[in-house]
C-alpha positions in Angstrom: -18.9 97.7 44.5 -19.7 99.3 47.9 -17.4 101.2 49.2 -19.1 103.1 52.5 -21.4 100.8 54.3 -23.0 103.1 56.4 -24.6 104.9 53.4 -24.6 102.2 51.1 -22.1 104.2 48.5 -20.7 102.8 45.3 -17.9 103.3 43.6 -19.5 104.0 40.8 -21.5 106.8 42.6 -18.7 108.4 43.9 -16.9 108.2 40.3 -19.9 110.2 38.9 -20.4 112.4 41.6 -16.2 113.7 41.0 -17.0 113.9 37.2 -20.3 116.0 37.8 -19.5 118.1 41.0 -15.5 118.0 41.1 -15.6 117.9 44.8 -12.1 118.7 46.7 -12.4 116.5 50.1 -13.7 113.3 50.8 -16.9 115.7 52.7 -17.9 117.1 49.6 -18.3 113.8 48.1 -20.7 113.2 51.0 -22.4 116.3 50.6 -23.0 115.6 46.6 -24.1 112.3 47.6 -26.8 113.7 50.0 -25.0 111.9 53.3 -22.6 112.3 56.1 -19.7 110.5 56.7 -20.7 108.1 59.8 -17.8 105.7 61.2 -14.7 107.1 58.5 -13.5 103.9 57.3 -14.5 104.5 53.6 -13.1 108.0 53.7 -9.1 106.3 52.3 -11.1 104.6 50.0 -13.1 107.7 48.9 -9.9 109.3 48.3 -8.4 107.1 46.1 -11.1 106.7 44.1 -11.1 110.3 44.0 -7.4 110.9 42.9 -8.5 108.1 40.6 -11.3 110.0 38.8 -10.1 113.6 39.2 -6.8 112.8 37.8 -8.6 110.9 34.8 -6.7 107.4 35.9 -10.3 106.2 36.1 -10.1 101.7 35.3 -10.1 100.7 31.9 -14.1 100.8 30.8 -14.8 103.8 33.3 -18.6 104.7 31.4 -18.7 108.0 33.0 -14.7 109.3 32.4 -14.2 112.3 30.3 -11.1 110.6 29.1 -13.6 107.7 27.4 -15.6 109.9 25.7 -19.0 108.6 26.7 -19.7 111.9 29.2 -19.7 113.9 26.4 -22.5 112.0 25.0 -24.4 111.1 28.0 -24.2 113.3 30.9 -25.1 111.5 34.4 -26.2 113.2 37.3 -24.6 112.0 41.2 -28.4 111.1 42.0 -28.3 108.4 38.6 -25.6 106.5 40.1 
């Protein structure tokens, strides 16, 4: 699903980049995603998906959540997403 319009982010991008680079603010998620923030209205958004994956709450079937296993086995790169 996209979640910032303006750079055409997914949630599933944003998942991998917090499992990869363990950003602390909704910015560094930018910054591992190679953007900017443009008009803000993702950035709640961002955050909860953040808590989310940082906290390992990730949804059921998250492929790229420690707590599943399959990162051990596959790692994935923010740029794969």
């Amino acid at each position: 699903m996209i979640v910032c319009s303006c750079n055409v982010l997914t949630d599933t991008a944003i998942r991998t980049a917090c499992h990869v680079e363990r950003p602390r603010t909704t910015g560094e998620v930018y910054g591992c995603l190679g953007c900017s923030p443009q008009c803000g209205r993702c950035a709640r958004t961002i955050k909860t998906i953040m808590d989310q994956a940082l906290g390992g709450r990730c949804t059921t079937g998250c492929a790229i959540c420690p707590v599943s296993g399959d990162l051990a086995e596959k790692p994935v790169s923010a740029e794969a997403a």
